[in-house]
C-alpha positions in Angstrom: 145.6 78.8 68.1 142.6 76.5 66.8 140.9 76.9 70.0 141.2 80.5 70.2 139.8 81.1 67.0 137.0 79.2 68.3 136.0 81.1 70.8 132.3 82.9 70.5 134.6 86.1 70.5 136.4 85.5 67.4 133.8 83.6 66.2 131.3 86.8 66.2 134.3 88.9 64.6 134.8 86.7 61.9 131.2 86.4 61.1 130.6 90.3 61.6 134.1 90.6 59.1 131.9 88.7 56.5 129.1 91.0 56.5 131.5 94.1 56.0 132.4 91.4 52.6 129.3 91.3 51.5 128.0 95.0 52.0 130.8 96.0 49.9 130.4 93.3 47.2 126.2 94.9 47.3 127.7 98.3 46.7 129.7 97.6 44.1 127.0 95.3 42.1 124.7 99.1 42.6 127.6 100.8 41.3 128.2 98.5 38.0 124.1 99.1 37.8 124.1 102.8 38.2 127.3 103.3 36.4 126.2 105.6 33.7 123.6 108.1 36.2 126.6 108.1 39.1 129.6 108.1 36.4 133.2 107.3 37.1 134.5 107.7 40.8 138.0 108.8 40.3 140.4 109.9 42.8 137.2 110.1 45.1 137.3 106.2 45.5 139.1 106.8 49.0 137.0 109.5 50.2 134.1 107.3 49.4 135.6 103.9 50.8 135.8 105.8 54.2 132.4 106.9 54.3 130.9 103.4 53.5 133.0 102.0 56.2 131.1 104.0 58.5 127.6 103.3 57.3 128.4 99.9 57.2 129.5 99.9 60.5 126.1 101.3 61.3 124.1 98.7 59.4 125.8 96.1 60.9 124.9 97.5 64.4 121.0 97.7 63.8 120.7 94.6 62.1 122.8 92.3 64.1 123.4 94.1 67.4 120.5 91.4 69.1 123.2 88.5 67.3 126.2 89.9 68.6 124.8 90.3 72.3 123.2 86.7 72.1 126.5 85.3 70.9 128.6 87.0 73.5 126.3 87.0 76.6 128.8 85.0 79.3 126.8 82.1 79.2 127.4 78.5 80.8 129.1 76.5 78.4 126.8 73.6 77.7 124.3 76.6 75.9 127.0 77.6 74.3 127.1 73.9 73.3 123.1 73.0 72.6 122.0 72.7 68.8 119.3 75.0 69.6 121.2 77.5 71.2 123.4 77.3 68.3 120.9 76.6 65.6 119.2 79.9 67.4 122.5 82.5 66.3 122.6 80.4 63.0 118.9 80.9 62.0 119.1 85.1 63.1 122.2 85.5 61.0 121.3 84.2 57.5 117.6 85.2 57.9 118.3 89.0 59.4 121.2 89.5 57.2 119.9 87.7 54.0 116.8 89.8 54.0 118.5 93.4 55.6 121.7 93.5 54.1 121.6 91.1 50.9 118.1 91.7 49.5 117.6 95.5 50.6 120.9 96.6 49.5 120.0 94.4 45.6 116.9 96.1 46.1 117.9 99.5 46.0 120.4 99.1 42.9 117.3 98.4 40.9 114.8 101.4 43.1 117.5 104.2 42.9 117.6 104.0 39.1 114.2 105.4 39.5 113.5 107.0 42.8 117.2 108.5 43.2 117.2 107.6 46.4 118.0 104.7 48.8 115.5 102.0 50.5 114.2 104.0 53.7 110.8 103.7 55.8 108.9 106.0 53.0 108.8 102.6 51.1 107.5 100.4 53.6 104.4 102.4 54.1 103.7 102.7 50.5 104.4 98.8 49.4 100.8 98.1 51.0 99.7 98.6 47.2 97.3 95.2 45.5 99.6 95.2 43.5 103.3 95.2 45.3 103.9 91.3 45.4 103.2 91.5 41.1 105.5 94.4 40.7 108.3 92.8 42.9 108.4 89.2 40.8 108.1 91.5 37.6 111.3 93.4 38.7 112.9 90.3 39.6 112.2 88.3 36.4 113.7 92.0 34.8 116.7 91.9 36.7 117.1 88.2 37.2 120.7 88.3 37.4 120.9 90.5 40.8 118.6 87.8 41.9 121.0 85.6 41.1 124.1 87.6 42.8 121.9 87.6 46.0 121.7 84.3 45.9 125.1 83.8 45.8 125.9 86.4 48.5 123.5 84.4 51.0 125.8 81.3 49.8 128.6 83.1 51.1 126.9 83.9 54.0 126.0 80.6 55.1 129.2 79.0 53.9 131.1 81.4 55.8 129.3 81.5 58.7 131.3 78.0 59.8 127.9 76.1 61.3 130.1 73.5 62.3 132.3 74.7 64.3 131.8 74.3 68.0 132.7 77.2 70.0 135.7 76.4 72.4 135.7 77.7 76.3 138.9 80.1 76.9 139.2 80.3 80.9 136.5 78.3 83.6 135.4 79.2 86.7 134.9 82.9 87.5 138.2 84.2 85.4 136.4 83.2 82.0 133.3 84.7 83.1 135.1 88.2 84.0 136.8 87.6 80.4 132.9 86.8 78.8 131.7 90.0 80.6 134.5 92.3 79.5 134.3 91.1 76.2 130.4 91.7 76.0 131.0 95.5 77.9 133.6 96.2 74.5 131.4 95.1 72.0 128.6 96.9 73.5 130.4 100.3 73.5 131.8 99.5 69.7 128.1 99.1 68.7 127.3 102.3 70.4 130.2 104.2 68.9 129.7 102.5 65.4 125.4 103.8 65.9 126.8 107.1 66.7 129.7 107.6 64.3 132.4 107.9 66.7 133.4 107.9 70.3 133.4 111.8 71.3 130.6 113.5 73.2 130.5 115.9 69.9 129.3 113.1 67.6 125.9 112.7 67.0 124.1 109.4 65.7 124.9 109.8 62.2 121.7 110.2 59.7 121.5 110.1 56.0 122.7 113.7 55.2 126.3 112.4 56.6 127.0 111.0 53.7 127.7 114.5 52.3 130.7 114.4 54.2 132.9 112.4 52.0 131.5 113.4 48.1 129.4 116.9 47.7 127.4 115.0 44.7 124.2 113.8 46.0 124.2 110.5 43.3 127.2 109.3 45.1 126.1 109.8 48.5 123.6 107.5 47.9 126.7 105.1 47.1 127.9 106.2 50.0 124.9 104.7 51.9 124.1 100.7 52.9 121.0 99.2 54.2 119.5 98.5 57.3 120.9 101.7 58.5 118.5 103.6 55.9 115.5 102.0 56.7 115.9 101.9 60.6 117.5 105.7 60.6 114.4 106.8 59.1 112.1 104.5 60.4 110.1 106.9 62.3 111.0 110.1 61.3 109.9 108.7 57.8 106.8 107.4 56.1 104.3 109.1 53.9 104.5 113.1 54.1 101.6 114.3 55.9 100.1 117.1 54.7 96.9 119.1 54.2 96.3 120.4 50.8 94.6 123.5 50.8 94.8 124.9 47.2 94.7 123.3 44.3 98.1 123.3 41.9 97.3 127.1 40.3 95.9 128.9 43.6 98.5 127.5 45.7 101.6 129.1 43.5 99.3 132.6 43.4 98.7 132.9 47.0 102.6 131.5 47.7 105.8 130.0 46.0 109.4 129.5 47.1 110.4 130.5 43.6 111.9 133.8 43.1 111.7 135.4 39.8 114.9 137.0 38.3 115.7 140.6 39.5 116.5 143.1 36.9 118.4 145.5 39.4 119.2 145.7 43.0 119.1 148.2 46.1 122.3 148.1 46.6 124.7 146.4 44.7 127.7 144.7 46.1 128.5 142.2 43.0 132.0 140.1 43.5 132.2 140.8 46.8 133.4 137.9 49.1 130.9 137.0 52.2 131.4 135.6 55.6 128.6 134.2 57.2 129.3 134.1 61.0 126.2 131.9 62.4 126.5 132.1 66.3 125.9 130.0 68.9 123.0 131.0 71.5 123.1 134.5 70.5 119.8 135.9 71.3 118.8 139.1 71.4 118.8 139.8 75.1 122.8 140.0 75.3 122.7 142.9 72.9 121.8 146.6 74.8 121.4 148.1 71.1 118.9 145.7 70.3 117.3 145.4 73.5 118.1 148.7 75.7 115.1 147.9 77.8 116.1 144.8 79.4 119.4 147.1 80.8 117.3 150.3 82.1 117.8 149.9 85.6 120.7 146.9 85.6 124.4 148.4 86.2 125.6 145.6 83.4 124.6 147.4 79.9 124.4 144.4 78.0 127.1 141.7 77.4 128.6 142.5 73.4 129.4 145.7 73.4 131.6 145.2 70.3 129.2 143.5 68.0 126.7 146.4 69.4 129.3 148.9 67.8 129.4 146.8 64.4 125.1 146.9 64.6 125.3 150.6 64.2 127.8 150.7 61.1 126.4 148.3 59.6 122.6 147.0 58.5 120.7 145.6 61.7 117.4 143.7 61.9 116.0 144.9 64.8 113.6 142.1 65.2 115.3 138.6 63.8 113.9 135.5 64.6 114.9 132.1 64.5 113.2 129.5 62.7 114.1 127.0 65.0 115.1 126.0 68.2 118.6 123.4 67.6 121.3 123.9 65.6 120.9 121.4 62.9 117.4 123.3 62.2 119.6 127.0 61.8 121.9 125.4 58.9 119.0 124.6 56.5 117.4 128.0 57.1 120.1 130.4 56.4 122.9 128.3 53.8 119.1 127.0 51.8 116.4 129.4 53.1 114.1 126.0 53.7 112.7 125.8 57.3 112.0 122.7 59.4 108.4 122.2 59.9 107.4 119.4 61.9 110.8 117.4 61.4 114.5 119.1 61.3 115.1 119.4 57.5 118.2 117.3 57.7 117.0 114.7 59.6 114.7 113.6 56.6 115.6 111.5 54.1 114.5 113.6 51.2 116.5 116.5 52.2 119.0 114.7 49.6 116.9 115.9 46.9 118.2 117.8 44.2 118.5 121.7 45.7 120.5 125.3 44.7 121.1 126.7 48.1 123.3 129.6 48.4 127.0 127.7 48.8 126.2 126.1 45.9 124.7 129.2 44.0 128.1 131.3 44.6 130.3 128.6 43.5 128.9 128.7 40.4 129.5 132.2 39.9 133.0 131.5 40.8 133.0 131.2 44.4 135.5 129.5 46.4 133.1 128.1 49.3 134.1 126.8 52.6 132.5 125.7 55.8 134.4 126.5 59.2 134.0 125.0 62.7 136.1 124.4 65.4 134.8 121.0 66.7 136.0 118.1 65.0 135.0 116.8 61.6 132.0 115.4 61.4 130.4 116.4 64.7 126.9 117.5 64.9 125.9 117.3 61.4 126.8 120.5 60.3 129.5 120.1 58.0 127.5 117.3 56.2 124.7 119.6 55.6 127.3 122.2 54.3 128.8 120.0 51.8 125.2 118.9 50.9 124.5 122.4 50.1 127.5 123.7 47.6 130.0 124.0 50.1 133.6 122.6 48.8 135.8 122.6 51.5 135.4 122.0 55.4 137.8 123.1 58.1 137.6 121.7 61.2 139.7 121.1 64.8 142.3 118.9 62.9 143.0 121.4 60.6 143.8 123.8 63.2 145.8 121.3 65.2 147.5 120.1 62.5 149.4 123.7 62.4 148.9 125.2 65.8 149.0 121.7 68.2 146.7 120.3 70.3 146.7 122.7 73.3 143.6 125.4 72.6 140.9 122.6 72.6 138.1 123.8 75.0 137.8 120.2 76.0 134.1 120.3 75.2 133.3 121.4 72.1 136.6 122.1 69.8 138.8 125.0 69.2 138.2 128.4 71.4 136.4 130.7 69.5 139.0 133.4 69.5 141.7 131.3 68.1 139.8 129.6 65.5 138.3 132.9 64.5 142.5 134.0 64.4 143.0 131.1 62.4 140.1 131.3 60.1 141.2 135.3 59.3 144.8 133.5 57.9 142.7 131.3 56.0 140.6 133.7 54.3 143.6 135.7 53.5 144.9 133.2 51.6 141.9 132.2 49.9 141.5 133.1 46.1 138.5 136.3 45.7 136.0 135.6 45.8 135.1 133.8 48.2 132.0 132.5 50.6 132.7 130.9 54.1 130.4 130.1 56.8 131.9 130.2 59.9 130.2 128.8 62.9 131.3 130.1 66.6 131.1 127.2 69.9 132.2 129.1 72.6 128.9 130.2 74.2 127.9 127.0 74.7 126.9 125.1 77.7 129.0 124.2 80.1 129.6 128.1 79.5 133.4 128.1 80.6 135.7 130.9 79.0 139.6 130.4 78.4 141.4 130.6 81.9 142.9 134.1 81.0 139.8 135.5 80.7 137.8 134.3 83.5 138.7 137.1 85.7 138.0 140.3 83.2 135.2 139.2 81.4 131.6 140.1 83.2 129.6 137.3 85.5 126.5 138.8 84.0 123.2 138.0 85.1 122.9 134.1 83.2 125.3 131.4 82.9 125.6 132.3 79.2 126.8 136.1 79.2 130.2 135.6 79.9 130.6 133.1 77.2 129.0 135.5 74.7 131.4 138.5 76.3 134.0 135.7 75.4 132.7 135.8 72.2 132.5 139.8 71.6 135.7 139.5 72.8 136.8 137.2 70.2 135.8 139.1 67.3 137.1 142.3 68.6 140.6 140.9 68.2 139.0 139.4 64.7 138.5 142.5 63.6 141.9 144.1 65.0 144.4 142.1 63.6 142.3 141.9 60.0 140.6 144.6 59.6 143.0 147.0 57.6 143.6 144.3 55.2 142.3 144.5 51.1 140.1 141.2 51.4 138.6 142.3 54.5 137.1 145.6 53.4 135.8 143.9 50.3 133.9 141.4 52.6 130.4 141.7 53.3 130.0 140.2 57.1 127.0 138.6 57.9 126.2 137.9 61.6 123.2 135.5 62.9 122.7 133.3 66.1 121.9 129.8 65.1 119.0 130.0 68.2 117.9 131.6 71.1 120.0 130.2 74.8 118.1 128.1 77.5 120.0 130.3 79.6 117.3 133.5 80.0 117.2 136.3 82.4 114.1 138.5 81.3 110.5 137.3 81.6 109.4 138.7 78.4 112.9 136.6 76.7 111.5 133.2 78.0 107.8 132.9 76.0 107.3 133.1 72.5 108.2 135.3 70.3 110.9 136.5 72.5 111.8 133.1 72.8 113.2 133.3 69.5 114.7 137.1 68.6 118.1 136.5 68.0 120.9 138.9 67.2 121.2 139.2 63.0 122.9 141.8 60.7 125.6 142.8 57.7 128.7 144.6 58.0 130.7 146.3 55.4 133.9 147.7 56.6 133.6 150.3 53.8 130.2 151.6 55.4 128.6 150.3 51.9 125.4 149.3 53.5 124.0 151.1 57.0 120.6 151.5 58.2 118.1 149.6 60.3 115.1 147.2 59.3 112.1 147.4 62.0 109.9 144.9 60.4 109.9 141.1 61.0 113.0 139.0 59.4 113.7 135.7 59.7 116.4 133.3 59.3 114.9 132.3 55.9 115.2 136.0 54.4 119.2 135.8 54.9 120.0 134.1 51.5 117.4 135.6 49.4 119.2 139.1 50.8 122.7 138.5 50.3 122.0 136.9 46.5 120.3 140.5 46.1 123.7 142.4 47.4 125.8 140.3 45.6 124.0 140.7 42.0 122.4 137.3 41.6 120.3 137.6 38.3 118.9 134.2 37.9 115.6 132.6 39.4 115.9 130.9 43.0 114.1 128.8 45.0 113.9 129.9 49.0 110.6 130.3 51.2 112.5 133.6 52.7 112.3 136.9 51.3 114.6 139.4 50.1 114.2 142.1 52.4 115.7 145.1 50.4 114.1 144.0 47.0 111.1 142.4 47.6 108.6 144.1 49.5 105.7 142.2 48.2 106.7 138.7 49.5 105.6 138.6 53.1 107.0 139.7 56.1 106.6 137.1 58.7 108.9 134.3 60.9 107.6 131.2 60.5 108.4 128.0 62.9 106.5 124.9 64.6 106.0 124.4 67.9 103.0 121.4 68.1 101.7 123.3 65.6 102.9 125.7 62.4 103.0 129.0 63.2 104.0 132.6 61.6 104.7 135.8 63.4 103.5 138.8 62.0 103.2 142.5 62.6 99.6 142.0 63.1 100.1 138.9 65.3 100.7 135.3 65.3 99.4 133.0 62.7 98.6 129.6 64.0 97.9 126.2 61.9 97.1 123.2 64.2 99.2 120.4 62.9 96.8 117.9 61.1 94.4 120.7 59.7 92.2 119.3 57.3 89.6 121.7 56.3 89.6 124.6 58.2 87.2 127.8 57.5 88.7 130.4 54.5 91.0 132.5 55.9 92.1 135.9 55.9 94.6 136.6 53.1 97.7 136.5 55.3 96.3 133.0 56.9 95.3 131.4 53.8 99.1 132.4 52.4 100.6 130.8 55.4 99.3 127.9 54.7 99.9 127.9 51.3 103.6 128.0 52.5 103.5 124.9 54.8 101.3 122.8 51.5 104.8 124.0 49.4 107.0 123.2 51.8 105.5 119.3 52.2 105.5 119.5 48.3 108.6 120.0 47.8 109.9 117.6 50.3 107.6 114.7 48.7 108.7 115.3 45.5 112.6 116.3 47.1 113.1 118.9 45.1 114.5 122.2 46.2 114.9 123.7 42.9 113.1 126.2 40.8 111.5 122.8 38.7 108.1 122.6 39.1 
């Protein structure tokens, strides 16, 4: 049994066990000093405990990935053997993990008391001040006794390291190198999985804005969070904001300003009324014959969603919506915050944990039940971390359909098929206290653009990859609409529908180059015929929020860079995005801003405003705050 322990497998896992020790033991000395700001955890210990497994996991992998391959590379065994070799693993752990894990993680205990935030790449640009090596010894000599619990954590460290020990051969020949290598090949795939967040081809390398999974309260996130994994995450993407500042403080809020005054009345007023925010995937324009008749005039296929095409003319259609974006994780920020992603997605940055009142969270202080649905599994692709980030209570996922319907309608992609979880969702919302918000976002027209078995044969080929997925879709919330649609929550629902981006999969020249690039499919339903029309002139992702607080009798200042398009006719009309550079469509054309403008000629007022929109935007993100404070 001795030996076995001894081997340079169980060595690594013991030592990599330790670090797991001492990240907790770091987060609970930031706790003890950030007691009073974060105040007491609660039942939500356990929530929290799992998410700072994972970021742990994920710190461990950037800081001591090179450690674990060097330690578990099938070498001969006289290496394994050499002081140097092992004086070599010896030296990388204490250094790497005393400064990384032991001195960042202190660090930050002391830096979010001011900065609210964790230790990321912003602060290794700026701590080239004259002044950085006085301020860190005056911080130290303040907080002397953290530096002496980090002194005792790299005691532990070096202590339980076990130096001495001499790692002990399990197998010769070729057998114990086939058991080296396969032992190597599992931790590799563990580091992977632990970098990512998971195993499944759904997960995405988890950023900073997953911490939102497990508490809503952005204080605790940051509890939530470890070191290296803040500073490498963000490493990068991070750094000092870059920005040009055109106008000076006073000029800048004249010409534009995210902040919305309060309304004294409303257009149309649709006060207590629950919403459902059905953001879908790919849905451009082009599927749609109402909103794009011309792409059909001599095709025998007249578009691809004739059902949605029928709600477009009951209910209030933007004729020409456009994306802000081009991915997913750029859509959420856009329409649950009205902010854009310029540059960088939104979530990706490490100040999009800044303080923020983004619809969710707007509602559910007006008594809103809120509530995020997707049918892929928790967790994946960032989106239900954003939603909890931005006021949304509860997320339901895959497992909360399986756990009552079984395992058997998973697309084995993506998640749950659209028209089942929409089925399931509709029992949800039935039983869900008024009112309520949701967001509900739809997977099926997806790539690998495969449709349930059962419907392979009815639904239209079409003329892309893509339109029998979205048929699938129409299809889906046809039977949505069927089984629901005489019930009393449902006709006191406003629906809103809007594609998270334009498809890759494109089948009209004038579809595949910019602007048409991004029209998407966008409009409001109300099953009591409350609110009808069309809007011809340009909307955007970013008016959706600043609308539906107008219908549902928001009186209180707001912060959004969208517009409220039945209230607010002075705020422009534009669709801004960035593409190497920032750019706005307009009715008179397309502005352009080259990315790292300095001082560029006066402009034309519309120009001049758009770039008083991208100097707010990098404002507020600086000073990460998404709130009507100045």
């Amino acid at each position: 049994m001795k030996r076995l322990l001894h081997t340079p497998l169980l060595l690594t896992v013991r030592r990599i066990a330790l670090l797991y020790v001492v990240l907790m033991l770091c987060r609970a000395l930031f706790y003890l000093y950030n007691a009073a700001q974060l105040g007491p955890l609660g039942s939500e210990w356990g929530a929290l405990l799992r998410g700072a497994l994972k970021f742990d996991t994920a710190s461990i992998v950037y800081a001591d990935g090179l450690f674990v391959l060097l330690a578990l590379l099938p070498l001969p065994q006289r290496i394994y053997d050499s002081r140097i070799y092992r004086g070599l693993l010896y030296g990388y752990y204490l250094a790497v993990n005393a400064l990384l894990v032991v001195a960042t993680n202190l660090a930050d205990a002391v830096y979010f008391r001011y900065a609210q935030k964790r230790f990321t790449a912003d602060e290794i640009f700026f701590a080239d001040n004259d002044n950085s090596v006085q301020l860190v010894g005056k911080f130290l000599a303040e907080n002397w006794y953290l530096g002496l619990a980090g002194a005792v954590l790299i005691g532990l460290l070096a202590c339980g390291y076990g130096r001495r020990i001499r790692p002990e051969r399990l197998g010769g020949g070729w057998r114990g190198y086939v058991v080296r290598t396969a032992a190597l090949a599992a931790a590799a795939g563990l580091c992977i999985a632990g970098i990512r967040g998971g195993f499944t081809r759904m997960t995405r390398p988890i950023t900073l804005s997953n911490a939102t999974l497990y508490t809503p309260d952005s204080g605790r996130a940051n509890l939530i969070l470890s070191n290296p994994f803040c500073i490498l995450r963000t490493a990068g993407s991070g750094g000092k904001v870059r920005y040009a500042k055109y106008f000076a403080p006073d000029e800048l809020a004249r010409r534009f300003t995210p902040v919305h005054a309060a309304p004294d009345s409303a257009a149309v007023d649709l006060t207590g009324r629950n919403v459902v925010m059905c953001i879908l995937e790919s849905m451009s324009a082009a599927p749609s014959a109402h909103l794009r008749p011309d792409l059909y005039a001599d095709l025998p296929q007249q578009g691809f969603i004739p059902f949605l095409d029928s709600l477009m003319r009951d209910g209030l259609t933007f004729r020409r919506m456009y994306a802000n974006g081009t991915r997913s994780i750029q859509a959420m920020p856009s329409i649950l915050g009205s902010i854009p992603s310029l540059r960088t997605p939104f979530v990706l940055m490490p100040q999009s944990l800044g303080p923020s009142r983004q619809l969710p969270a707007i509602l559910r202080d007006r008594g809103y039940a809120t509530a995020f649905y997707c049918g892929s599994e928790r967790g994946s692709m960032g989106f239900g971390a954003y939603a909890r980030s931005a006021g949304v209570d509860r997320l339901v996922s895959r497992e909360e359909y399986e756990e009552r319907h079984g395992t058997g309608d998973f697309d084995g992609y993506w998640g749950i098929w659209d028209e089942k979880f929409l089925q399931f969702a509709g029992e949800e919302f039935a039983a869900t206290p008024e009112p309520f918000f949701a967001a509900l976002f739809t997977l099926s027209s997806h790539h690998p653009f495969i449709v349930p078995e059962e419907y392979a044969a009815s639904l239209p080929e079409g003329y892309t990859r893509i339109h029998r997925g979205v048929a699938y879709d129409d299809l889906a919330f046809r039977r949505f609409y069927e089984r629901f649609g005489r019930e009393e929550w449902f006709r006191r629902t406003i629906f809103v529908f809007v594609a998270d981006h334009v498809s890759s999969e494109k089948f009209a020249p004038e579809t595949r180059e910019y602007p048409g690039n991004m029209h998407i499919v966008g409009f409001i339903h109300t099953p009591d015929g409350a609110l009808r029309g069309e809007i011809g002139e340009i909307v955007q992702q970013l008016d959706i929020m600043p609308t539906l607080l107008g219908l549902t009798g928001n009186r209180d200042p707001y912060f959004a860079f969208g517009r409220d398009v039945l209230n607010e006719p002075d705020r422009p009309r534009w669709s801004v995005s960035y593409d190497g550079g920032f750019r706005a469509l307009t009715d008179g054309g397309v502005l352009f801003v080259p990315d790292g403008e300095t001082a560029p000629e006066p402009g034309a007022e519309p120009l001049d405003a758009f770039r008083a929109l991208i100097q707010q935007y990098y404002t507020r993100v600086e000073r990460k705050n998404y709130t009507t404070d100045d």
